[in-house]
BADRENFI-491228 format. One record per atom (N, C-alpha, C, O): residue number from 1; residue in one letter; chain; atom name; x, y, z. Coordinates in Angstrom, 2 decimals, always signed. Last residue first. Layout:
+-----+---------+--------+-------+---------+---------+---------+
| num | residuo | cadena | atomo |    east |   north |      up |
+-----+---------+--------+-------+---------+---------+---------+
| NUM |       A |      A |    CA |       X |       Y |       Z |
...
+-----+---------+--------+-------+---------+---------+---------+
This chain:
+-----+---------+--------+-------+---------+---------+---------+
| num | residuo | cadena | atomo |    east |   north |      up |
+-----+---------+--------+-------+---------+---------+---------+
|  82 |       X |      A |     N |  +12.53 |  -11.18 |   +7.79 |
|  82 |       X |      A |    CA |  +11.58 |  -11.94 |   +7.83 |
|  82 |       X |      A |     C |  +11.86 |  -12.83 |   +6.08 |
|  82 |       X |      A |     O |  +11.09 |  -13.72 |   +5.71 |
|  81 |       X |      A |     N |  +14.67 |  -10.10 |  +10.13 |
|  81 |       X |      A |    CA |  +14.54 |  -10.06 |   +8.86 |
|  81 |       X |      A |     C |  +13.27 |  -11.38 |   +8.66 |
|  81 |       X |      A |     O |  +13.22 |  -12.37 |   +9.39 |
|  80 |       X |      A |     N |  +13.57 |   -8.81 |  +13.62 |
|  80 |       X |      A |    CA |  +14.09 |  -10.14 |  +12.80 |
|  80 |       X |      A |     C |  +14.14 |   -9.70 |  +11.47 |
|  80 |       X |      A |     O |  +13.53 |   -8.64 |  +11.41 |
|  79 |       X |      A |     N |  +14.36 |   -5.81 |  +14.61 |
|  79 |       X |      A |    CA |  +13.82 |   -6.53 |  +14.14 |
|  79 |       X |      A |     C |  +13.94 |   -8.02 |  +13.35 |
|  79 |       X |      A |     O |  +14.59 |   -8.01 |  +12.30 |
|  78 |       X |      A |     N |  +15.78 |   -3.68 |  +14.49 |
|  78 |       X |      A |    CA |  +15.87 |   -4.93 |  +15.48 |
|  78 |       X |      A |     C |  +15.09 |   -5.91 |  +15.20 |
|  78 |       X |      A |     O |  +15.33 |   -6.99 |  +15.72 |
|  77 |       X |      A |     N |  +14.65 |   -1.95 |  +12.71 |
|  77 |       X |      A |    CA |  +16.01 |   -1.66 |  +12.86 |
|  77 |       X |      A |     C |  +16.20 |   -3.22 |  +13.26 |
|  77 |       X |      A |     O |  +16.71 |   -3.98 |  +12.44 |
|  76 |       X |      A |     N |  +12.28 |   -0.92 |  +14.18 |
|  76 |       X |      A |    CA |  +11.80 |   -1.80 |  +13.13 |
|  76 |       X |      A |     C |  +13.19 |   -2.74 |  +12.36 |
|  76 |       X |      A |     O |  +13.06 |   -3.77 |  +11.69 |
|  75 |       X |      A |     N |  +12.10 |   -0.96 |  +17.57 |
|  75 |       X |      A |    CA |  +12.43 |   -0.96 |  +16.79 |
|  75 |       X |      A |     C |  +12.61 |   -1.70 |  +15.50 |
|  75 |       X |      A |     O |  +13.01 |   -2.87 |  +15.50 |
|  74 |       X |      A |     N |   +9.01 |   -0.55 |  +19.72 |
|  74 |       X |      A |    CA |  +10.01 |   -0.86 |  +19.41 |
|  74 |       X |      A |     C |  +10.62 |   -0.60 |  +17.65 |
|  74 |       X |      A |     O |   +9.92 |   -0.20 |  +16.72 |
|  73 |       X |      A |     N |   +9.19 |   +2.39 |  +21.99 |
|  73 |       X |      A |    CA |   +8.54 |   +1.78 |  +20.89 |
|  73 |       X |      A |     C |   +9.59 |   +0.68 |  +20.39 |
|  73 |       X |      A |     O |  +10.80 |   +0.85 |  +20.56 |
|  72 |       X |      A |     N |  +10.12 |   +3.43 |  +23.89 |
|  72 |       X |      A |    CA |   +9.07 |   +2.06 |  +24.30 |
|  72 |       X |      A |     C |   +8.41 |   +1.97 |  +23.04 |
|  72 |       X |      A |     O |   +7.26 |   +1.56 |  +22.94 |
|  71 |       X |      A |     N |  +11.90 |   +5.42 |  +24.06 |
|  71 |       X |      A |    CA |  +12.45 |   +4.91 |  +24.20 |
|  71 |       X |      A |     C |  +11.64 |   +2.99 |  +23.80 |
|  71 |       X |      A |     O |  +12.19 |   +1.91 |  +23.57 |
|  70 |       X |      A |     N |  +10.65 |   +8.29 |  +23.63 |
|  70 |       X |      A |    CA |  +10.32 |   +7.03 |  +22.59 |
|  70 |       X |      A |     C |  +10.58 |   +5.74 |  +22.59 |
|  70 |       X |      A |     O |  +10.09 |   +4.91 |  +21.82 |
|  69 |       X |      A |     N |   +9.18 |  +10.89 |  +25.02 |
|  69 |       X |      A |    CA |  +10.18 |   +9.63 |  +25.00 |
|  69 |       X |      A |     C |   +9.81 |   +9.21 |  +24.19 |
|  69 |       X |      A |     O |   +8.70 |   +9.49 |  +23.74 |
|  68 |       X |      A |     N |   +9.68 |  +14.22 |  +23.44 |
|  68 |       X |      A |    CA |   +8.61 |  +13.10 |  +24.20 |
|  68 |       X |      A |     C |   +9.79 |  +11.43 |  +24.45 |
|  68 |       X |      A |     O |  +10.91 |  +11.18 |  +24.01 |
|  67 |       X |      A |     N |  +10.60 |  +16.66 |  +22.81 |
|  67 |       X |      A |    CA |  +11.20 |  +16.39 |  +24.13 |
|  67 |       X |      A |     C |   +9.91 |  +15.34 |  +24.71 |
|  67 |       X |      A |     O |   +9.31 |  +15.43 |  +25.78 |
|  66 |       X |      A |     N |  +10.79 |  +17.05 |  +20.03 |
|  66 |       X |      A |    CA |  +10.00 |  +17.76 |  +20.81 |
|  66 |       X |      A |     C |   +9.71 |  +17.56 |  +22.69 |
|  66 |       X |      A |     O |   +8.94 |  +18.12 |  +23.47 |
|  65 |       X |      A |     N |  +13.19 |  +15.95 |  +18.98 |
|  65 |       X |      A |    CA |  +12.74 |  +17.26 |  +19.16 |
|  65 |       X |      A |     C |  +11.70 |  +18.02 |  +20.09 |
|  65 |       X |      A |     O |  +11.74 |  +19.12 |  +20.64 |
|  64 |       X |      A |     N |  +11.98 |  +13.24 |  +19.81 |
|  64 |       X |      A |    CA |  +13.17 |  +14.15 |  +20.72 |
|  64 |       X |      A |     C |  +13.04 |  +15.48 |  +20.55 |
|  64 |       X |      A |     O |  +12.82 |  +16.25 |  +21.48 |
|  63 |       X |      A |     N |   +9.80 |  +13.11 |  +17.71 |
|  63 |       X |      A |    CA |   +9.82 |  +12.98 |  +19.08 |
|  63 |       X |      A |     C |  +11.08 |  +13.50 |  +20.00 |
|  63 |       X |      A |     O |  +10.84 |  +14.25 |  +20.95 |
|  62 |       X |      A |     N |  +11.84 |  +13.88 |  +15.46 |
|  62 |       X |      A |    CA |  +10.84 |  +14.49 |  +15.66 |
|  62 |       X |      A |     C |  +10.18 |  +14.52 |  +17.01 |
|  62 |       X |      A |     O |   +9.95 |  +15.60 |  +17.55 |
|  61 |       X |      A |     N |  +13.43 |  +11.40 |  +15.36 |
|  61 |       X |      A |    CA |  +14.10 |  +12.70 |  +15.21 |
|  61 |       X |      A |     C |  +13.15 |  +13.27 |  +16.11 |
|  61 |       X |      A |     O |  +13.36 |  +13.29 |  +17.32 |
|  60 |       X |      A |     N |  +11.25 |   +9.20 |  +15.23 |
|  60 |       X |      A |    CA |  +12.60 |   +9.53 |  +16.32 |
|  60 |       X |      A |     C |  +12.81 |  +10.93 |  +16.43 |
|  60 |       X |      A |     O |  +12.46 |  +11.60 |  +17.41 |
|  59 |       X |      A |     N |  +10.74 |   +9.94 |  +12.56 |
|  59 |       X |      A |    CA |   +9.50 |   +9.97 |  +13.76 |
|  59 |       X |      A |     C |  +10.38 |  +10.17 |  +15.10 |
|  59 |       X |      A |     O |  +10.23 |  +11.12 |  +15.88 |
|  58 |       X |      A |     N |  +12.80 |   +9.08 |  +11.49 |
|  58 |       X |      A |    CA |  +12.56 |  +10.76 |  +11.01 |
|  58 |       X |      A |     C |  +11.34 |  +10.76 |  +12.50 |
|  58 |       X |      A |     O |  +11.30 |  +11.70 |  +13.30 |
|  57 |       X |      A |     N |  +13.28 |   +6.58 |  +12.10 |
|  57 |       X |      A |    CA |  +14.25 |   +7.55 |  +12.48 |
|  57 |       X |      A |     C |  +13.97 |   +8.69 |  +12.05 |
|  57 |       X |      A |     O |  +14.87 |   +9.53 |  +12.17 |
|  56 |       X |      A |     N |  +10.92 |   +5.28 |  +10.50 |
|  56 |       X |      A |    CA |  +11.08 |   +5.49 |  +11.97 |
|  56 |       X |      A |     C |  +12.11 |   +6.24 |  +12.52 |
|  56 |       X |      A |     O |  +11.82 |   +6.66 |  +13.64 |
|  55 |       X |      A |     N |  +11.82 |   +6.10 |   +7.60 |
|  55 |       X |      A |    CA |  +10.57 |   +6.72 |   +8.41 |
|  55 |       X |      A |     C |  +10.76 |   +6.73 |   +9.76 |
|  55 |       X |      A |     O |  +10.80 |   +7.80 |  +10.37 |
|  54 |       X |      A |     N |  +13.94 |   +4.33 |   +7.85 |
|  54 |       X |      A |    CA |  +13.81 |   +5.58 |   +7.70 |
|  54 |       X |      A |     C |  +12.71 |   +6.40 |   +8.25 |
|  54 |       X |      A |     O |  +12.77 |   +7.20 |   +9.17 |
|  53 |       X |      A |     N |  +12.59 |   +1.79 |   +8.19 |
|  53 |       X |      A |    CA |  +13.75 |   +2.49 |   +9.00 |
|  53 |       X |      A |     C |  +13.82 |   +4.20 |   +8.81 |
|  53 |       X |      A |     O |  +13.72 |   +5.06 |   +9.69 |
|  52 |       X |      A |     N |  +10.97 |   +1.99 |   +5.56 |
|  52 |       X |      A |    CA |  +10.59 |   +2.11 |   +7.28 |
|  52 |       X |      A |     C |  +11.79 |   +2.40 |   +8.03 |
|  52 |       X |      A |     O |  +11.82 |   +3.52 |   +8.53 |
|  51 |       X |      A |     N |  +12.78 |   +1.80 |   +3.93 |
|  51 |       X |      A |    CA |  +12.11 |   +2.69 |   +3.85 |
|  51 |       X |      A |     C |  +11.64 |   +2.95 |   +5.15 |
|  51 |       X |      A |     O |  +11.88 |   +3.98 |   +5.77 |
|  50 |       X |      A |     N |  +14.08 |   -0.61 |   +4.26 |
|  50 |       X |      A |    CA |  +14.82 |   +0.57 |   +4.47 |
|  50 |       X |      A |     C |  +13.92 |   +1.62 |   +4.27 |
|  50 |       X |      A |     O |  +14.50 |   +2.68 |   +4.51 |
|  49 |       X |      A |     N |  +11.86 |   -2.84 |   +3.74 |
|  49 |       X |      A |    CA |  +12.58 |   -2.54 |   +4.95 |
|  49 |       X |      A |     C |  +13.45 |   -0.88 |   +5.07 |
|  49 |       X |      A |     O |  +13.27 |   -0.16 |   +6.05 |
|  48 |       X |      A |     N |   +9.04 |   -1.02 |   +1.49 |
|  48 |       X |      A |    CA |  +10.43 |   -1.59 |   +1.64 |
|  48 |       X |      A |     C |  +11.24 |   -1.48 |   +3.23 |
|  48 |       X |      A |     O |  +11.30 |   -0.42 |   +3.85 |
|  47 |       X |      A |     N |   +5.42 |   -1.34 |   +2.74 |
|  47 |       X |      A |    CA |   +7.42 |   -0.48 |   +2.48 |
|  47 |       X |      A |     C |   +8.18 |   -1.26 |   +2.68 |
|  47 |       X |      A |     O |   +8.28 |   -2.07 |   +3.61 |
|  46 |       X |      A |     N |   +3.07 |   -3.10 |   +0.96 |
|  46 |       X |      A |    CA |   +4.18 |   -2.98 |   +1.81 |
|  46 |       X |      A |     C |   +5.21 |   -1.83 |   +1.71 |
|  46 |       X |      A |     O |   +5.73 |   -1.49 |   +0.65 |
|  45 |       X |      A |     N |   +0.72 |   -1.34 |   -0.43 |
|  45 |       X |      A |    CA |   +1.43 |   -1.90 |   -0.90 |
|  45 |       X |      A |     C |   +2.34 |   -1.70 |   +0.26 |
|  45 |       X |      A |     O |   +2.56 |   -0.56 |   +0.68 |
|  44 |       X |      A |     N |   -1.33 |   +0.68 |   -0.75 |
|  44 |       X |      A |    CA |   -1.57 |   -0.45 |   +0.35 |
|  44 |       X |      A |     C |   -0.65 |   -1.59 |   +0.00 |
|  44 |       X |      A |     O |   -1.09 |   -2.74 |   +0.08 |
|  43 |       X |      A |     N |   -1.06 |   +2.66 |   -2.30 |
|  43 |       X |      A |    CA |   -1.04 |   +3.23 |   -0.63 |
|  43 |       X |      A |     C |   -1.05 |   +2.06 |   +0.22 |
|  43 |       X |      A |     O |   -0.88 |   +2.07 |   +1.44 |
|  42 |       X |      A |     N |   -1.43 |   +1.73 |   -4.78 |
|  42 |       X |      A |    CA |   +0.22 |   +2.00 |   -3.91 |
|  42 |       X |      A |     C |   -0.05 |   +2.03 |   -2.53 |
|  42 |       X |      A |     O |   +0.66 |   +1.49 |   -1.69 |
|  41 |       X |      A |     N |   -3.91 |   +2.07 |   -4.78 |
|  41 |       X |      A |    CA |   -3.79 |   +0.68 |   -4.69 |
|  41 |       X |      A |     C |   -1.98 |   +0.89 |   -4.46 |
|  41 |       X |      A |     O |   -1.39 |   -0.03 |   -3.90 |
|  40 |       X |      A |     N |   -4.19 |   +4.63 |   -5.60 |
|  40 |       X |      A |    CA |   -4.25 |   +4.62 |   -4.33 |
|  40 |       X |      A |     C |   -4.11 |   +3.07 |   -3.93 |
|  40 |       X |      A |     O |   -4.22 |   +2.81 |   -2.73 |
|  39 |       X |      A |     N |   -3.77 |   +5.17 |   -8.57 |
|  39 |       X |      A |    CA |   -2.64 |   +5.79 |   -7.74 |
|  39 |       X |      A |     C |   -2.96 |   +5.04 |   -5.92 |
|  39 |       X |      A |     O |   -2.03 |   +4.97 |   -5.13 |
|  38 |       X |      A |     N |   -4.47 |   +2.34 |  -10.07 |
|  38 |       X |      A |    CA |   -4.57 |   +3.24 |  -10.07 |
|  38 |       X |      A |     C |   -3.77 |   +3.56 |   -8.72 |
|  38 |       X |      A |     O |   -3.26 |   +2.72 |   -7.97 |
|  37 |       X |      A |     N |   -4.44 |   -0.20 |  -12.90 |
|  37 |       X |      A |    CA |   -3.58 |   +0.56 |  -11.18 |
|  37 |       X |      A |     C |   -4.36 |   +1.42 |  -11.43 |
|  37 |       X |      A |     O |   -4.95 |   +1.58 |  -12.50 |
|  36 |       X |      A |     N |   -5.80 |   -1.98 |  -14.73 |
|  36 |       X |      A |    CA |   -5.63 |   -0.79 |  -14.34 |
|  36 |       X |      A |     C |   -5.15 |   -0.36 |  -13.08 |
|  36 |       X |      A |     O |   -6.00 |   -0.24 |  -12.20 |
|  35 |       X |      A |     N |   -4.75 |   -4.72 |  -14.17 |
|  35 |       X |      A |    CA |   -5.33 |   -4.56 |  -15.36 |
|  35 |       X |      A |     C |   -5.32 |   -3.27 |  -15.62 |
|  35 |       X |      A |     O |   -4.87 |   -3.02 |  -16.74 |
|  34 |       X |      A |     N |   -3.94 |   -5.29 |  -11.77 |
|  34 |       X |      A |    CA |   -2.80 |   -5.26 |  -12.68 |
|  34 |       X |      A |     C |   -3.33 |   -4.65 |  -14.08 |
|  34 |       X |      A |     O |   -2.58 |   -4.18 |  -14.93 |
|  33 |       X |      A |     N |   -6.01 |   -4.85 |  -10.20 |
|  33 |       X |      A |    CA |   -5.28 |   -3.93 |   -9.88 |
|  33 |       X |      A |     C |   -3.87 |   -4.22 |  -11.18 |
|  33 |       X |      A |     O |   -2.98 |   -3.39 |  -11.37 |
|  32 |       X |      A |     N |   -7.93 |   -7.24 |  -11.36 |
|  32 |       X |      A |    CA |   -8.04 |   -5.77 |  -11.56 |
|  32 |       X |      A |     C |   -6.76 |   -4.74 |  -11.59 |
|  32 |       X |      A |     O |   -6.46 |   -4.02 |  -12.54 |
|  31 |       X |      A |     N |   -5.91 |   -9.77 |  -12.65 |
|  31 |       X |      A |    CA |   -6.62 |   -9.25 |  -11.32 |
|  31 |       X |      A |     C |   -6.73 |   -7.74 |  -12.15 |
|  31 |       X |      A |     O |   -6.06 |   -7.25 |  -13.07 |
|  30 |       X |      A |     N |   -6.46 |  -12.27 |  -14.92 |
|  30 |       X |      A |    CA |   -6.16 |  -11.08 |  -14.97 |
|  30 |       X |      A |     C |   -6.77 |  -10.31 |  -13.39 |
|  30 |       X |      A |     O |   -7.97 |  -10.33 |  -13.11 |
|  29 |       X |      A |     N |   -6.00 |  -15.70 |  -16.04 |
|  29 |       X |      A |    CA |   -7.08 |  -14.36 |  -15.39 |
|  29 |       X |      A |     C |   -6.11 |  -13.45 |  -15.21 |
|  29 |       X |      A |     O |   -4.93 |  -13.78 |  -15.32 |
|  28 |       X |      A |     N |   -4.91 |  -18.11 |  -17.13 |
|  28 |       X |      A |    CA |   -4.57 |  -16.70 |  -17.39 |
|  28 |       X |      A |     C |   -5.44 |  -15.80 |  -17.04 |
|  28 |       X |      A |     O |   -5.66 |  -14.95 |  -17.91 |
|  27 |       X |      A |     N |   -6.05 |  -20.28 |  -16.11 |
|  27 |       X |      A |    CA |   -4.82 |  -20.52 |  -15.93 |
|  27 |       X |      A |     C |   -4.16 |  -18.71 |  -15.91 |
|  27 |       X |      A |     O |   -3.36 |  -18.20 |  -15.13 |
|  26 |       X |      A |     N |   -8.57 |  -20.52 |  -17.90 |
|  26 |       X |      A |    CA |   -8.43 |  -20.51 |  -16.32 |
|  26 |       X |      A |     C |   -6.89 |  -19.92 |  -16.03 |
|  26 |       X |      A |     O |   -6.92 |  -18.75 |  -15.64 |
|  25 |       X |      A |     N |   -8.26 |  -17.91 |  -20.73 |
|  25 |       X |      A |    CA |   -8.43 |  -19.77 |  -19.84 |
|  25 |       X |      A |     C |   -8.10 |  -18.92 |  -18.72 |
|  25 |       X |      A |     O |   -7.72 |  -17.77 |  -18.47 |
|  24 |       X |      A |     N |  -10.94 |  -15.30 |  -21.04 |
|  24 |       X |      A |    CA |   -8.99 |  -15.57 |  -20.79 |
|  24 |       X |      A |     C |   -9.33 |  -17.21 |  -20.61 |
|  24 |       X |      A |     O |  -10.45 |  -17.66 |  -20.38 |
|  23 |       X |      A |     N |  -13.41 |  -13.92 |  -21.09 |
|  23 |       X |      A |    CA |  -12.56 |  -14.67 |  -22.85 |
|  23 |       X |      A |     C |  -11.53 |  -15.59 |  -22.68 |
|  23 |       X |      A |     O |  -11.14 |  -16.41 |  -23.50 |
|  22 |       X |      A |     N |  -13.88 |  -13.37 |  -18.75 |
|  22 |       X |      A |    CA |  -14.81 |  -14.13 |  -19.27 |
|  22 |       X |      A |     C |  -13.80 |  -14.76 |  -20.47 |
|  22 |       X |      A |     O |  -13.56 |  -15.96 |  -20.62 |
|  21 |       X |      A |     N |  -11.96 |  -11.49 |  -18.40 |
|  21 |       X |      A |    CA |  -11.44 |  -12.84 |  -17.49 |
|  21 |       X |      A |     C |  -12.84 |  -14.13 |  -18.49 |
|  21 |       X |      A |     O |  -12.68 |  -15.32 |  -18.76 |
|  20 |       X |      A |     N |  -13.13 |   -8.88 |  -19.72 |
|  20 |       X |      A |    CA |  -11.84 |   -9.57 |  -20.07 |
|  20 |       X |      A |     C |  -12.14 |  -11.32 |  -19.35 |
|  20 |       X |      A |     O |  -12.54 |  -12.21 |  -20.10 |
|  19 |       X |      A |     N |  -15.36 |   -8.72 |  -17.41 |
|  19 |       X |      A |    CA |  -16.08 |   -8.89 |  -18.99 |
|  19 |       X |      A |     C |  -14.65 |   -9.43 |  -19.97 |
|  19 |       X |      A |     O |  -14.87 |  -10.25 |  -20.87 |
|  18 |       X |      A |     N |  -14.40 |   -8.09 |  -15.44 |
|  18 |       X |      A |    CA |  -14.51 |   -9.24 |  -15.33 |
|  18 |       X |      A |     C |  -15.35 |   -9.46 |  -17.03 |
|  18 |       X |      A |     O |  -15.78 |  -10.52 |  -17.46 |
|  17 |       X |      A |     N |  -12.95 |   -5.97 |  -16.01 |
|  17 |       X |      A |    CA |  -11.77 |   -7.31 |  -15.52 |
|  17 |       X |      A |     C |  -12.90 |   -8.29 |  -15.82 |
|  17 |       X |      A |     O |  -12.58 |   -9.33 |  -16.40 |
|  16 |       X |      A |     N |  -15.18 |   -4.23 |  -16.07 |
|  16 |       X |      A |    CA |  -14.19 |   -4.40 |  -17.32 |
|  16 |       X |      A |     C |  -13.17 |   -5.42 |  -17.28 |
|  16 |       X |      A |     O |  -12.56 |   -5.76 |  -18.29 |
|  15 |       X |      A |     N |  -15.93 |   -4.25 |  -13.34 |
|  15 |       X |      A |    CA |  -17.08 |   -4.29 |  -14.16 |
|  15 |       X |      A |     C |  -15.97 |   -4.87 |  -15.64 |
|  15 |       X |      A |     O |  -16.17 |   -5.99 |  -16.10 |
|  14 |       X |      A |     N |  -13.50 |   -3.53 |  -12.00 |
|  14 |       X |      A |    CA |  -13.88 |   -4.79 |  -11.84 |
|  14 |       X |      A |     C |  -14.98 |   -5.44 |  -12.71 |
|  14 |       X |      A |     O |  -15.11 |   -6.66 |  -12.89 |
|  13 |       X |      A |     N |  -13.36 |   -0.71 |  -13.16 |
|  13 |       X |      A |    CA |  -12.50 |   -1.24 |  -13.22 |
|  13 |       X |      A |     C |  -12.72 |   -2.94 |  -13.18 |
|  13 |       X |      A |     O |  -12.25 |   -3.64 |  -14.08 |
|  12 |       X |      A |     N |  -15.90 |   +0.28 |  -12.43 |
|  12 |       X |      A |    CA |  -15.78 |   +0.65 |  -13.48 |
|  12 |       X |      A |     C |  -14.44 |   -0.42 |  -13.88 |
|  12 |       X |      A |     O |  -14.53 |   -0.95 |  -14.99 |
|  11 |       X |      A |     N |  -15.98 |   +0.36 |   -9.64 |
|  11 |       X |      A |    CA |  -16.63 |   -0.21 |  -10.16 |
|  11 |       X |      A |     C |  -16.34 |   -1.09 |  -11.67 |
|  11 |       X |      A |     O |  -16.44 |   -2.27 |  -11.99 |
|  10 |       X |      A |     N |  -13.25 |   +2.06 |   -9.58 |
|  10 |       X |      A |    CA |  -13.24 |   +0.68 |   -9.24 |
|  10 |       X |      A |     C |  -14.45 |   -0.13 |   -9.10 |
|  10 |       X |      A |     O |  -14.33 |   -1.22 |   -8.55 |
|   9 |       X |      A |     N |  -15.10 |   +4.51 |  -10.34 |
|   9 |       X |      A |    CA |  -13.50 |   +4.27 |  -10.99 |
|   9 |       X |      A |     C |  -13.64 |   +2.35 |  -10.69 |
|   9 |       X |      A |     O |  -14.06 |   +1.55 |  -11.53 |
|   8 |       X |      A |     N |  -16.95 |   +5.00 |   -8.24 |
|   8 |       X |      A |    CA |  -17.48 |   +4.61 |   -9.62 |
|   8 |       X |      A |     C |  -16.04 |   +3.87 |  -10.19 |
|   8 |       X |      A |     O |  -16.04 |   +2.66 |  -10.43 |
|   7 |       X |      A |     N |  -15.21 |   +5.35 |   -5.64 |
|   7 |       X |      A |    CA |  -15.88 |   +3.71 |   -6.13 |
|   7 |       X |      A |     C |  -16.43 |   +3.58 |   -7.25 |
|   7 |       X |      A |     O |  -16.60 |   +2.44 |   -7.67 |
|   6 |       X |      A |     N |  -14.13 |   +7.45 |   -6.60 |
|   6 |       X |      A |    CA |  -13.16 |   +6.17 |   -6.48 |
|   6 |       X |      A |     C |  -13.81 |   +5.43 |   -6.30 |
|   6 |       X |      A |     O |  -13.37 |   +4.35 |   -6.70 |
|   5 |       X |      A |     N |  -16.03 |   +8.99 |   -6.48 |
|   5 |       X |      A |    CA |  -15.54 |   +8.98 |   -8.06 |
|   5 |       X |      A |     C |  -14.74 |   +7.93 |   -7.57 |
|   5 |       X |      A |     O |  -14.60 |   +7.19 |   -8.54 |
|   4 |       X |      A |     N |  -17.00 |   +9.11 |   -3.49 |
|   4 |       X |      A |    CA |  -18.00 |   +8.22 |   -4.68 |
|   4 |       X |      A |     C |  -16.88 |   +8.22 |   -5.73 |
|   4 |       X |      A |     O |  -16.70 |   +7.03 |   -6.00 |
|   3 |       X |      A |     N |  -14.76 |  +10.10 |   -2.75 |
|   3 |       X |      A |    CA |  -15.03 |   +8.58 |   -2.12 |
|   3 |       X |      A |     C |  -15.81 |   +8.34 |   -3.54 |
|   3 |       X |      A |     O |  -15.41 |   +7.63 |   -4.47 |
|   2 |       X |      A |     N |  -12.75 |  +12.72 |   -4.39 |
|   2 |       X |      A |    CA |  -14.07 |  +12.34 |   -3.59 |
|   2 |       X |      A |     C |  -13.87 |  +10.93 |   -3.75 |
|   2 |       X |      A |     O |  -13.09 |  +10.45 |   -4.57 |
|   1 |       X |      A |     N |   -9.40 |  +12.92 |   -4.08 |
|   1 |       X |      A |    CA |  -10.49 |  +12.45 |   -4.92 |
|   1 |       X |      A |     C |  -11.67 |  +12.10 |   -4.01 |
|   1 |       X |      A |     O |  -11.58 |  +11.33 |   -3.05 |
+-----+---------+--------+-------+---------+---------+---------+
C-alpha cells in the first residue's frame, strides 16, 4: 500500500475515534487501533516467545547453510522468561 493511502486511512481512522470518544464517559474511550485495525498495526505487535525461537532457528539454519558463524549472537532460547 502506497505511504500517502495509509496516512489518509489513519487520518481517517483518528479523525472518526475522536468524533466517537467525544459522546463516550471518561472511563470508556475507545483507542483507534481497537476501533478499526488495520493489517499493519499487527506488524508492531510483540511475537510470541515460541515464535521467535523459531524464527531464530530458521536464521541459524540458514547461516550454517551458508557457512557464516553465528555462534555470537545471542540466544532468544536462553533467555530469562520475562
Amino acid at each position: 500500500m502506497v505511504i500517502q493511502q495509509r496516512d489518509e486511512w489513519e487520518r481517517m481512522r483518528l479523525q472518526t475515534t475522536a468524533l466517537i470518544n467525544i459522546h463516550l464517559k471518561k472511563g470508556k474511550k475507545i483507542k483507534p487501533e481497537k476501533f478499526m485495525p488495520f493489517d499493519w498495526d499487527r506488524e508492531n505487535e510483540p511475537m510470541e516467545r515460541q515464535e521467535q525461537i523459531k524464527r531464530e532457528e530458521a536464521i541459524k539454519a540458514m547461516l550454517e547453510r551458508s557457512g557464516t558463524h553465528y555462534k555470537f549472537l545471542p540466544s532468544i532460547a536462553d533467555a530469562k522468561s520475562s
